[in-house]
C-alpha positions, 0 to 999 in steps of 0.5 A: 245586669251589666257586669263589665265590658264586653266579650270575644276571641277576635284577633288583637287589632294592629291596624285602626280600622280593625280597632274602629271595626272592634269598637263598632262590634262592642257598641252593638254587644252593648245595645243587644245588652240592653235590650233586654226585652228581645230575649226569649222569656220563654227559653226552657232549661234541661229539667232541673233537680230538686231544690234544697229548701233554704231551712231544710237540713242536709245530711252532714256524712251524705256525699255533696251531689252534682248540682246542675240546677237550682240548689237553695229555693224560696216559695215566693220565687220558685216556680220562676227562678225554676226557668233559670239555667243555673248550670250555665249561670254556673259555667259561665261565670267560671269562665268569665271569672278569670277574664275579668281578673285580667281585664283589670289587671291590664287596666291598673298600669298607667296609660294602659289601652283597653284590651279588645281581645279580652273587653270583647271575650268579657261582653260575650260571655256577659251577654250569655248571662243576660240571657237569664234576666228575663226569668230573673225579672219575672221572679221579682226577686228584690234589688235596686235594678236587674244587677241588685236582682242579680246579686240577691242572696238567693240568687248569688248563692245558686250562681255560687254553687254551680260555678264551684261545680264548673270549677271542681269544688262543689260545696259540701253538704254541711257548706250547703246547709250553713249557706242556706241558712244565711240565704233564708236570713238574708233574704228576709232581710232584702225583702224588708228593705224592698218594702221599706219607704225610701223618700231617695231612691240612693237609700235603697241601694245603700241599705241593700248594699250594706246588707249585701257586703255582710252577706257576701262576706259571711258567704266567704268565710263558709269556703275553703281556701280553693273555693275562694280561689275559683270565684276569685281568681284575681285574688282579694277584691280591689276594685268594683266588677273584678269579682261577680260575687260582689257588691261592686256588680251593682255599683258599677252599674250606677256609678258616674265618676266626675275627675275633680280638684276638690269639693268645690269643683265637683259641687260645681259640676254636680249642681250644673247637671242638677239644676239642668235635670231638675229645672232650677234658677240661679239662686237655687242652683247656688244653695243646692251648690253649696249643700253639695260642697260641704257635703262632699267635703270630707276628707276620706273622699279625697285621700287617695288620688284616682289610680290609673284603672279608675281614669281609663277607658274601663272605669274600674273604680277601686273597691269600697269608693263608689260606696263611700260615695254613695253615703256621702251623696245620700246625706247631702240629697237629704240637706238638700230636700230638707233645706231647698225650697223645691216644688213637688215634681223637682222632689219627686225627680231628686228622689228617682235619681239612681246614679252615684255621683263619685269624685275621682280626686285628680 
């Protein structure tokens, strides 16, 4: 569930051994992230409070409780989605929220370093959140890899209601009740895409996040003014891993942004780094290149040119680009299962490809 950078309160480095030092500690934040199968499965949360069932109706003129634990719940998923911290969950993202916002703040003006002090505070307070992947997991709540996990409706409506506890806002019983309504809705919907044939594996993510942007946005339109002002602190989203709550968390974990002039000089970057993954010979490589060229050809995909937190170190791609990449490439990926002669296993290794190839036009 790689949400960003990474986190601490070390001292700004002065010094390029202090910068080396910090580098070498947010490469070892980074590892411990993924190795996700050190973290105890086991750890046990403080006993939690009941759940509001997704269809159960809440009082409109009873007081909004405390919600320290699992608010909207789902028979498939409950008893491991019961082994979350949720009021961490809650916590950490009200802290780490803000942070973000900065952190990309800093990255959008041109030449801008990556702010350890803040890169490091982020990956902290990420690691504090992965520590929940292995319940996630265990859930098998439906998503494209552990971040599609993450930003599952159910899972995102839990985050969101103990992150408005952390900040002060709690939601209301009547807000309570219209979100697990498009919790059940929505859910429903995740699952029927899980289940789904996907001959691509880019479907999948495409369709899931399609249907996750309506959520999200639906989810928006139930909070006040101030509501929205604590899950979003950097204002409206503009580029991917500002927000957690947010498609850009799964989008950023699979994005790979190639810097080109122009469709032809992507198609060609592109098609080298097919043709070596999928073991082509010249002739294919050449028809697989100009499948690619002609697909990724249109002009929305060159209109704006990479901003300056888009080419930095941190990569924050502005929002909506990466998606817009993704529809492209799942097109071409099509033309090119349908039109290249490619043996069974090429097919087989095109259809698991999980990277969104995204220009960056220079």
């Amino acid at each position: 569930m790689s949400v960003t950078l990474s986190a601490g309160s070390a001292p700004a480095p002065t010094l390029a051994a202090e910068n080396a030092d910090l580098r070498r500690r947010i490469d070892e934040l980074e590892r411990q992230n993924r190795a996700l199968r050190t973290v105890d499965a086991e750890r046990q949360p403080a006993p939690e409070p009941a759940a509001v069932a997704l269809a159960a109706t809440v009082p409109a003129e009873a007081p909004a409780p405390a919600v320290p634990g699992m608010v909207f719940s789902d028979p498939r998923f409950a008893e491991a989605l019961a082994k979350i911290d949720w009021a961490k969950m809650g916590e950490v993202t009200h802290e780490m929220s803000p942070v973000l916002a900065e952190l990309v703040a800093a990255m959008t003006k041109e030449g801008a370093e990556l702010p350890m002090e803040l890169a490091i505070k982020v990956q902290q307070l990420n690691s504090k959140l992965l520590e929940q992947v292995p319940a996630l997991l265990a859930a098998k709540v439906p998503g494209f890899g552990a971040n599609g996990s993450y930003t599952h409706p159910l899972v995102a409506a839990n985050t969101l209601a103990t992150t408005l506890q952390a900040a002060g806002q709690a939601m209301t019983p009547s807000q309570q009740q219209k979100l697990a309504g498009l919790v059940n809705a929505f859910s429903n919907e995740a699952q029927s895409i899980a289940d789904s044939q996907h001959d691509l594996a880019l479907d999948q993510l495409l369709a899931e996040t399609e249907m996750k942007d309506r959520f999200f946005a639906e989810m928006g339109g139930a909070l006040t003014p101030e509501q929205s002002k604590a899950i979003y602190p950097g204002g409206a989203n503009g580029y991917d891993g500002q927000s957690l709550f947010d498609t850009g968390v799964t989008m950023r974990a699979h994005m790979q942004p190639i810097e080109a002039s122009n469709a032809g000089e992507f198609a060609r970057t592109v098609s080298q780094n097919l043709s070596q993954q999928l073991g082509l010979d010249e002739a294919t490589a050449q028809q697989v290149r100009d499948i690619i060229a002609r697909g990724a050809a249109a002009d929305e995909l060159w209109r704006d040119r990479a901003a300056p937190a888009e080419t930095s170190q941190a990569h924050f791609l502005r929002s909506g680009r990466t998606k817009m990449a993704l529809r492209h490439q799942v097109e071409w990926m099509r033309q090119i299962r349908q039109h290249v002669q490619l043996s069974p296993e090429q097919l087989q290794k095109l259809g698991k490809m999980s990277r969104v190839l995204v220009p960056l036009p220079r």
